[in-house]
C-alpha positions as CSV (number, residue, x, y, z in Angstrom):
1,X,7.7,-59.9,138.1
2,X,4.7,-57.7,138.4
3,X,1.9,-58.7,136.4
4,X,-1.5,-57.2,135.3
5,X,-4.9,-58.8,134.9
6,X,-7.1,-57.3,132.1
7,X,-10.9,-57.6,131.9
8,X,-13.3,-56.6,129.4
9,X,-16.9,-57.2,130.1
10,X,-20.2,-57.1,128.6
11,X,-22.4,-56.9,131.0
12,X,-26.0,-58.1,130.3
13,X,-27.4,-57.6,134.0
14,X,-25.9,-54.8,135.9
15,X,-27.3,-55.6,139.4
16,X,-26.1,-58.7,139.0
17,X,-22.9,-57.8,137.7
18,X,-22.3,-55.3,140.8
19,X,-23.1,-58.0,143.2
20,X,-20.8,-60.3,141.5
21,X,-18.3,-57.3,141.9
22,X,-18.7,-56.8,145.6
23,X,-18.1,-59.9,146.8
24,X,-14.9,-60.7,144.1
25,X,-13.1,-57.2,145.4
26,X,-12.6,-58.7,148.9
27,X,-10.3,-62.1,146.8
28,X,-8.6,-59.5,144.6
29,X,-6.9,-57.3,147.5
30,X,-6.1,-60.9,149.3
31,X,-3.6,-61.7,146.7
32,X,-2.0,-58.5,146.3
33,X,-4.3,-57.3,143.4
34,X,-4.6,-53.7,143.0
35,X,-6.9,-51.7,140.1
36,X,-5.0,-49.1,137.9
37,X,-7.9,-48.0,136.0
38,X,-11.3,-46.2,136.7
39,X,-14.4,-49.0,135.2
40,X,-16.2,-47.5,132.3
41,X,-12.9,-44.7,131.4
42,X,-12.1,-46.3,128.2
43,X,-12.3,-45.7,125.2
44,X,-12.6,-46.6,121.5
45,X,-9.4,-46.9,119.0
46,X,-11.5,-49.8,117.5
47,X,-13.8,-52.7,117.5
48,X,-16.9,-53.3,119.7
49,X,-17.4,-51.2,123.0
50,X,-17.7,-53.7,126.3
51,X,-19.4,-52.2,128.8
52,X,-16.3,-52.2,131.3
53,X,-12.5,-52.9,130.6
54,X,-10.3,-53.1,134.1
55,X,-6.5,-53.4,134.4
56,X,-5.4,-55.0,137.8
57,X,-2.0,-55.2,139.3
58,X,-0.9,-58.0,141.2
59,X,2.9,-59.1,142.2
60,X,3.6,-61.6,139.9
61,X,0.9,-64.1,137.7
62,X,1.3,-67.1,140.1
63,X,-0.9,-63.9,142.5
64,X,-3.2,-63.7,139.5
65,X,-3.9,-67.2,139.2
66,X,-4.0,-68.1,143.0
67,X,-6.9,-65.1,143.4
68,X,-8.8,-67.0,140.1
69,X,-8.4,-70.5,141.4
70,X,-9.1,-69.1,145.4
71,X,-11.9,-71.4,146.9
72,X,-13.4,-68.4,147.7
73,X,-13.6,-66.9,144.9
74,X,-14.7,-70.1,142.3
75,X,-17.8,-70.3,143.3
76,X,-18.4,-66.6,141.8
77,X,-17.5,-67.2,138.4
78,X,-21.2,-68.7,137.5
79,X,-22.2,-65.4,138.9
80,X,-20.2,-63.0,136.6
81,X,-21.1,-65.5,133.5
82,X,-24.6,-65.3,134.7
83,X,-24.3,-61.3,134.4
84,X,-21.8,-60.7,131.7
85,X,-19.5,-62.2,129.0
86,X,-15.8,-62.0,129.7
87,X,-12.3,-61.7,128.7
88,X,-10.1,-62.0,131.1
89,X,-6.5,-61.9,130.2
90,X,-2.7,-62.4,132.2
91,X,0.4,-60.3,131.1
92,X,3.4,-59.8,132.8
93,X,5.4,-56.5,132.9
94,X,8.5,-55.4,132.0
């Protein structure tokens, strides 16, 4: 069942941040992920503003989860908290 990772970052150092970004988009598209929405599109209905809010497709969560706990990719998570905090949330589709 598809599933769909959803970030919302604030991002306190945007260099960083990017770098962080360019290195992570490589481990997304390895386990099938695929972005549905354009960074920085979003909009307000209420509450606080993050700088960026992504929704990411992947095949099912175990793809989710296997791209967040990818050798690879762990050692880039002290990078992204370095740069920005996170919310980073799992939901499956209909």
């Amino acid at each position: 069942m598809t599933a769909y990772y959803i970030g919302q970052h604030d991002i306190e150092d945007e260099a960083a941040f990017a770098a962080y970004l360019e290195q992570t988009l490589p481990f997304i598209a390895k386990h099938g992920g695929r972005y549905l929405t354009k960074a920085g599109s979003h909009e307000m209905l209420e509450g606080k503003r993050p700088s960026r809010v992504v929704v990411v497709e992947f095949p099912n969560k175990k793809a989710i989860k296997d791209w967040y706990n990818d050798p690879g990719y762990r050692p880039l998570i002290p990078r992204r908290h370095a740069a920005a905090r996170s919310t980073m949330i799992v939901v499956e589709g209909q």
